[in-house]
PDB file with SEQRES, HELIX, SHEET and CRYST1 records, atoms N, CA, C and O in Angstrom:
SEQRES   1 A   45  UNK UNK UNK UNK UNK UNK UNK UNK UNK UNK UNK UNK UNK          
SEQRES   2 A   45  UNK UNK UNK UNK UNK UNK UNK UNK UNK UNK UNK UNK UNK          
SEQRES   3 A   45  UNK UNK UNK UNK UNK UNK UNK UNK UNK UNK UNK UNK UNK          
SEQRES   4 A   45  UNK UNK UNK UNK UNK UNK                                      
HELIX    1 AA1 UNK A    8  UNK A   17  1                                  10    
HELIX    2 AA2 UNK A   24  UNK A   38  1                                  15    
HELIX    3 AA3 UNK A   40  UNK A   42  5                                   3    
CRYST1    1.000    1.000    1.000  90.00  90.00  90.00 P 1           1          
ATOM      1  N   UNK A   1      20.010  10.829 -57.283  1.00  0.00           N  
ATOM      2  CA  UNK A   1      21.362  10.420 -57.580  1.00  0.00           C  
ATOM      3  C   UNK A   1      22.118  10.294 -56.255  1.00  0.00           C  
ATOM      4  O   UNK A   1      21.848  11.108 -55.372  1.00  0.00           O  
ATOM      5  N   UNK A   2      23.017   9.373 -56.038  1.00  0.00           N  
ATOM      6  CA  UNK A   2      23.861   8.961 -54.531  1.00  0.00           C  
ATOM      7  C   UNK A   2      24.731  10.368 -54.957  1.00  0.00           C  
ATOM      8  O   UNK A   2      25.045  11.027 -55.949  1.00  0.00           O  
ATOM      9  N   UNK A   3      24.908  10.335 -53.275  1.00  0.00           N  
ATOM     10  CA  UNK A   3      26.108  11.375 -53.328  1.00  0.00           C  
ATOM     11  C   UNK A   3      27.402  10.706 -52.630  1.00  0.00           C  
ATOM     12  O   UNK A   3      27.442   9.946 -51.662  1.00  0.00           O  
ATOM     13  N   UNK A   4      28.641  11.320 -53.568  1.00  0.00           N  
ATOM     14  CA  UNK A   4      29.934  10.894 -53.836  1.00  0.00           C  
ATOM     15  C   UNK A   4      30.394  11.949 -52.649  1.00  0.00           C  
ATOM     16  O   UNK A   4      29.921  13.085 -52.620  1.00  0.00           O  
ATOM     17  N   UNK A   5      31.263  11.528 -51.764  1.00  0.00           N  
ATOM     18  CA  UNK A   5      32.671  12.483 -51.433  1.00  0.00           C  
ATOM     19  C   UNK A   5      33.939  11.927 -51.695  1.00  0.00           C  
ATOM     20  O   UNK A   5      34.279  10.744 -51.684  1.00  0.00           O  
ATOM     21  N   UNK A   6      34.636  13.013 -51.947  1.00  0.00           N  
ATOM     22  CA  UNK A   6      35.999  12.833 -52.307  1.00  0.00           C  
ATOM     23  C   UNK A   6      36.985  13.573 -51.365  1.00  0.00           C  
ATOM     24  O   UNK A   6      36.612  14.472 -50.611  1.00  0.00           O  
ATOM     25  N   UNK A   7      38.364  13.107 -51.461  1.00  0.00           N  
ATOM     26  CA  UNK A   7      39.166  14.147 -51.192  1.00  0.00           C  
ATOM     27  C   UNK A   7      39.148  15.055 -52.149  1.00  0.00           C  
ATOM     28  O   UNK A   7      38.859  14.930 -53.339  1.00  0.00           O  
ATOM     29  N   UNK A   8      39.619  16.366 -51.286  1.00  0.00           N  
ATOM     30  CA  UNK A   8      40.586  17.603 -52.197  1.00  0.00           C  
ATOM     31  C   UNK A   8      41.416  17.034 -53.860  1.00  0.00           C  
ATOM     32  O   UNK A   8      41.195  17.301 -55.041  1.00  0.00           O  
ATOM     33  N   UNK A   9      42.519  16.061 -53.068  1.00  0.00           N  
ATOM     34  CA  UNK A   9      42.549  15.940 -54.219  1.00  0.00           C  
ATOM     35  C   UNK A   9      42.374  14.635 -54.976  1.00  0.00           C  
ATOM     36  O   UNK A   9      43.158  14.024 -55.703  1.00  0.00           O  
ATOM     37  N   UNK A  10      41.291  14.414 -54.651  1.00  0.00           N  
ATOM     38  CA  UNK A  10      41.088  13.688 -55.408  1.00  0.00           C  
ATOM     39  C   UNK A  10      40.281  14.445 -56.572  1.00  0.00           C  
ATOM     40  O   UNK A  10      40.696  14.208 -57.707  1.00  0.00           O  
ATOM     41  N   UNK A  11      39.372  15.175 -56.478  1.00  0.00           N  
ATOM     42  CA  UNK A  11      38.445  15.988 -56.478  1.00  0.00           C  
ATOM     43  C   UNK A  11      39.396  16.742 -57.715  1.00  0.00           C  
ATOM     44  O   UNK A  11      39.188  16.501 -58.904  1.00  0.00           O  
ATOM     45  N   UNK A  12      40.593  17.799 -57.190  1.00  0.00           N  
ATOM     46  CA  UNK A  12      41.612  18.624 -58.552  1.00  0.00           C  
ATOM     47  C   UNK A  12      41.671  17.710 -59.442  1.00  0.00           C  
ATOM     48  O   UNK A  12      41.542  18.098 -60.603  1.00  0.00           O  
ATOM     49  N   UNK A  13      41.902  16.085 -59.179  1.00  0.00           N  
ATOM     50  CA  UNK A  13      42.277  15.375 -60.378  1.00  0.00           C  
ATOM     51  C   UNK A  13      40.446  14.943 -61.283  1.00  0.00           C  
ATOM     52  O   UNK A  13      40.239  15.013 -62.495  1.00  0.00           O  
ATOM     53  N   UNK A  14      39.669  14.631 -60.466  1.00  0.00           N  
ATOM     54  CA  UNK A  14      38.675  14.582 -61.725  1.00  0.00           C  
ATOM     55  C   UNK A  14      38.622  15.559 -62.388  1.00  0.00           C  
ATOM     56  O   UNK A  14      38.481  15.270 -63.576  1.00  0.00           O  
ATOM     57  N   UNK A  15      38.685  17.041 -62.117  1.00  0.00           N  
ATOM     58  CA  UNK A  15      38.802  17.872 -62.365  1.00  0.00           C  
ATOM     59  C   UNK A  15      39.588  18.571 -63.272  1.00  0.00           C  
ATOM     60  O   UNK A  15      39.170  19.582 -63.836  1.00  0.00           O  
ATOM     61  N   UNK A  16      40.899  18.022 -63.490  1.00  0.00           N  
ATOM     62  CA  UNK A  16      41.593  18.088 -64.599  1.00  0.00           C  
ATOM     63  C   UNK A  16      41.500  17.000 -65.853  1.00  0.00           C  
ATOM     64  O   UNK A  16      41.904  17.257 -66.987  1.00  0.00           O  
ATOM     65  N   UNK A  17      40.893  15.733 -65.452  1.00  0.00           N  
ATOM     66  CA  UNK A  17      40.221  14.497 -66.628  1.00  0.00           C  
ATOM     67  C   UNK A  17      39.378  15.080 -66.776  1.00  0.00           C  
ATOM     68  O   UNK A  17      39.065  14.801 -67.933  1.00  0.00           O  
ATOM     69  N   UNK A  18      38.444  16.014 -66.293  1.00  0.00           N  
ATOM     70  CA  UNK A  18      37.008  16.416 -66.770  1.00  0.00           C  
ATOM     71  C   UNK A  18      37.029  17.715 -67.633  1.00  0.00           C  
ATOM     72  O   UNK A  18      35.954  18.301 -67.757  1.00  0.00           O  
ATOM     73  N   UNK A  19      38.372  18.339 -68.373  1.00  0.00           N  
ATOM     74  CA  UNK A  19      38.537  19.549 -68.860  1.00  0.00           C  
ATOM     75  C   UNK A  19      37.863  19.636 -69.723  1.00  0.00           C  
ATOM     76  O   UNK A  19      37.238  20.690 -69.607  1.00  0.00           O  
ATOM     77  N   UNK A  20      37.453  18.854 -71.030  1.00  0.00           N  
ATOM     78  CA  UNK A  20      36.828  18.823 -72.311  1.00  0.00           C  
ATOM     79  C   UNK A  20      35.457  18.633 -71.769  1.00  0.00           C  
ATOM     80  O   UNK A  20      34.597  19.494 -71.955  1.00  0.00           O  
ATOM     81  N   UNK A  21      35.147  17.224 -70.912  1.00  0.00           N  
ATOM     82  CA  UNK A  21      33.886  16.174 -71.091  1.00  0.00           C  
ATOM     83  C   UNK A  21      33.304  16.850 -69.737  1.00  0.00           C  
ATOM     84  O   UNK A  21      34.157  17.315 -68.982  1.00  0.00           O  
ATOM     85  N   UNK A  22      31.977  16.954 -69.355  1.00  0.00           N  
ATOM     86  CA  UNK A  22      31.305  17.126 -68.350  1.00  0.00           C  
ATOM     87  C   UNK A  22      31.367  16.106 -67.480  1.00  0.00           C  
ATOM     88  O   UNK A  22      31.222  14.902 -67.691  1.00  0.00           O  
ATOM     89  N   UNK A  23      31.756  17.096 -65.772  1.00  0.00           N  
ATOM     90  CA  UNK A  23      32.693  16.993 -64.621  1.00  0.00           C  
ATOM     91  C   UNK A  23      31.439  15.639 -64.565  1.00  0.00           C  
ATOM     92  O   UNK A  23      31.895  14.581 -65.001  1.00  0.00           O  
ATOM     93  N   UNK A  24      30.148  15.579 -64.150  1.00  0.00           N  
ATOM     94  CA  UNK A  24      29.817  14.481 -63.673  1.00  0.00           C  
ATOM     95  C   UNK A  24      29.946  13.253 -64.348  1.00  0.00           C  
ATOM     96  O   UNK A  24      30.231  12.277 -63.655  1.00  0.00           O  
ATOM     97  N   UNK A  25      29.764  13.072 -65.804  1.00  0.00           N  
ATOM     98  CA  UNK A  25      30.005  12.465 -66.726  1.00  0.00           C  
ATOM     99  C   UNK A  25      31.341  11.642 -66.780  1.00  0.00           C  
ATOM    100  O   UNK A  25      31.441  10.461 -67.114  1.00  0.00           O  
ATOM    101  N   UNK A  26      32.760  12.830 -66.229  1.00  0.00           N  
ATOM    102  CA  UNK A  26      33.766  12.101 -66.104  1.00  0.00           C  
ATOM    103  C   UNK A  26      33.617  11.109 -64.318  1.00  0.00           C  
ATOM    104  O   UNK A  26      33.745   9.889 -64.210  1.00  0.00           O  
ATOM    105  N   UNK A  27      33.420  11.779 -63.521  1.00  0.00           N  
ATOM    106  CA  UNK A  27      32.888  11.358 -62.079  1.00  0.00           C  
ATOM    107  C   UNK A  27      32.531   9.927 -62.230  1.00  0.00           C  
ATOM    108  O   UNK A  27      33.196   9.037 -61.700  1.00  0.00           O  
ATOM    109  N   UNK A  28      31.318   9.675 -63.067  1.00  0.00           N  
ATOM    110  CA  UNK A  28      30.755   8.666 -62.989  1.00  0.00           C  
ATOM    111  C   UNK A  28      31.371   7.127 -63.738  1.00  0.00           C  
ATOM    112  O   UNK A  28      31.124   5.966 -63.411  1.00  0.00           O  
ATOM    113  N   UNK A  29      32.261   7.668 -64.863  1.00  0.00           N  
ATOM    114  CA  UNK A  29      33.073   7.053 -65.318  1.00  0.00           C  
ATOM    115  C   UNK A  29      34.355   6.299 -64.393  1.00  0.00           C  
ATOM    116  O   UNK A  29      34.938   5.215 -64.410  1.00  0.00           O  
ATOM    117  N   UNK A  30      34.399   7.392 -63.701  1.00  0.00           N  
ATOM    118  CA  UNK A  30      35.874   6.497 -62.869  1.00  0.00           C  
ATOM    119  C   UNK A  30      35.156   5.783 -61.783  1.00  0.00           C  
ATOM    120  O   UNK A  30      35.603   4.669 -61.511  1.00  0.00           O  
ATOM    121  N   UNK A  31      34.351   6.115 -61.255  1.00  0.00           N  
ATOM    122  CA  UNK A  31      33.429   4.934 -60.127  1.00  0.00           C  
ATOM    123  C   UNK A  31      33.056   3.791 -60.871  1.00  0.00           C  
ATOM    124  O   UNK A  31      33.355   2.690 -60.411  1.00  0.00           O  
ATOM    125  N   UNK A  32      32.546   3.860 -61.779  1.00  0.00           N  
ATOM    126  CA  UNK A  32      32.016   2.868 -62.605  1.00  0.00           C  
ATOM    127  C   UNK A  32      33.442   1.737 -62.527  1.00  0.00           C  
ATOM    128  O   UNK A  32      33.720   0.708 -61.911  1.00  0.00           O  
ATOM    129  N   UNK A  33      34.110   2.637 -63.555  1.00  0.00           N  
ATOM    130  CA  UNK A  33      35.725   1.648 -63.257  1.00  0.00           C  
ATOM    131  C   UNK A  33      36.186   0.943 -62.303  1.00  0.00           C  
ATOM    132  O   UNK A  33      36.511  -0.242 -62.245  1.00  0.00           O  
ATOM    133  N   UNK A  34      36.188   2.160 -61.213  1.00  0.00           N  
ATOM    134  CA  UNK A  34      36.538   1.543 -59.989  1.00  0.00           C  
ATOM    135  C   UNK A  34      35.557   0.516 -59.428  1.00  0.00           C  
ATOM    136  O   UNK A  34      36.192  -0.380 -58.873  1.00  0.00           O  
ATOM    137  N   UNK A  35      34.451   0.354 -59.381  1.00  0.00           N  
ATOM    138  CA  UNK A  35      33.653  -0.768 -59.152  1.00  0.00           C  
ATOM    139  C   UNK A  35      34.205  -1.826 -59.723  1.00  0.00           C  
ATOM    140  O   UNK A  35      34.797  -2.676 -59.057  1.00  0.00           O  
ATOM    141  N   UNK A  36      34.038  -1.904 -61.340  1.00  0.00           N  
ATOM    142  CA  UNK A  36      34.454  -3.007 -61.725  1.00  0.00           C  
ATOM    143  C   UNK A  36      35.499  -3.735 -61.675  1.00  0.00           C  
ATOM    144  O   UNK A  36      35.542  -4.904 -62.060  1.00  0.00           O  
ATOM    145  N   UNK A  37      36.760  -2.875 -61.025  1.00  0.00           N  
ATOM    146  CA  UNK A  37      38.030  -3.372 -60.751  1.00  0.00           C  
ATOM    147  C   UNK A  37      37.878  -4.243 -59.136  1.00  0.00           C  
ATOM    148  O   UNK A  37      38.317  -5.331 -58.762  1.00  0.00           O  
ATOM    149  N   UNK A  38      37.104  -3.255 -58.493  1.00  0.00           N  
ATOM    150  CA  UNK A  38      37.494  -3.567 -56.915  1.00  0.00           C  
ATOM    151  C   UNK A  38      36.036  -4.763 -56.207  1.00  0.00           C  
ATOM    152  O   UNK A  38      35.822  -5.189 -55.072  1.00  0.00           O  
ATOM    153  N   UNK A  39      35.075  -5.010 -57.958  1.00  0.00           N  
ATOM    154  CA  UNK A  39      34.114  -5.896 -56.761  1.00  0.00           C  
ATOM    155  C   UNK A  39      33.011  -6.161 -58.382  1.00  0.00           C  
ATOM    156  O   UNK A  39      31.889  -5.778 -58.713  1.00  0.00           O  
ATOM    157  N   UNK A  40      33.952  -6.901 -58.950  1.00  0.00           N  
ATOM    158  CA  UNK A  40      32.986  -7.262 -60.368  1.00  0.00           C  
ATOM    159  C   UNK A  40      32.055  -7.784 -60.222  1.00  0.00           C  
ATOM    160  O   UNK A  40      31.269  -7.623 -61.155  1.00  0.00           O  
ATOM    161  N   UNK A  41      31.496  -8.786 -58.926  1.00  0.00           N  
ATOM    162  CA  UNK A  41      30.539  -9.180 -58.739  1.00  0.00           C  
ATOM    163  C   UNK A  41      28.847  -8.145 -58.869  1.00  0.00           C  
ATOM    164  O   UNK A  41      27.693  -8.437 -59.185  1.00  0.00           O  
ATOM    165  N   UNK A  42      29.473  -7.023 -58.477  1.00  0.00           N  
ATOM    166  CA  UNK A  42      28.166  -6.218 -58.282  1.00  0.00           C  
ATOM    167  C   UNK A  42      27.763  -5.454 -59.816  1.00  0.00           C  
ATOM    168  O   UNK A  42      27.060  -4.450 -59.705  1.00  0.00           O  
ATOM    169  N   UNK A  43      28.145  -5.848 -61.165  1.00  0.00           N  
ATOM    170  CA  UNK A  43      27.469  -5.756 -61.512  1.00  0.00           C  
ATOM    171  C   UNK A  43      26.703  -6.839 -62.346  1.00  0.00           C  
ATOM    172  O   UNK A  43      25.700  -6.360 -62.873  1.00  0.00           O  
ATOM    173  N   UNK A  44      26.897  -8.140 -62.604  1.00  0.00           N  
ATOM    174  CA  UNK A  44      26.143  -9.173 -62.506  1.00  0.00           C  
ATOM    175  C   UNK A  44      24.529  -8.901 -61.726  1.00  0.00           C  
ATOM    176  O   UNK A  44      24.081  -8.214 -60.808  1.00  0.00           O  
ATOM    177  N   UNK A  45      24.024  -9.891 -62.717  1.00  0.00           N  
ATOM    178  CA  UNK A  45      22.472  -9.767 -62.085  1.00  0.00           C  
ATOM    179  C   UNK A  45      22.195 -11.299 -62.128  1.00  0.00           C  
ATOM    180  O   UNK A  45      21.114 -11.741 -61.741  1.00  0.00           O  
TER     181      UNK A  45                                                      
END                                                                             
């Protein structure tokens, strides 16, 4: 699995979206997002 760094706080805030749902689970969700916002091309094949 790639490894992610974050800020501090960026890091408190997944951290508070991740209260119910498991922390990587939420993690992977907002990258995902953020990909698709900042470069939709990459996930096309």
């Amino acid at each position: 699995m790639p490894r992610i760094e974050v800020s501090e706080n960026l890091y408190r805030q997944i951290e508070s979206e991740a209260s119910e749902d498991d922390f990587n689970d939420t993690l992977w969700k907002m990258v995902g997002s953020y990909r698709r916002t900042n470069n939709p091309e990459a996930d096309q094949t």
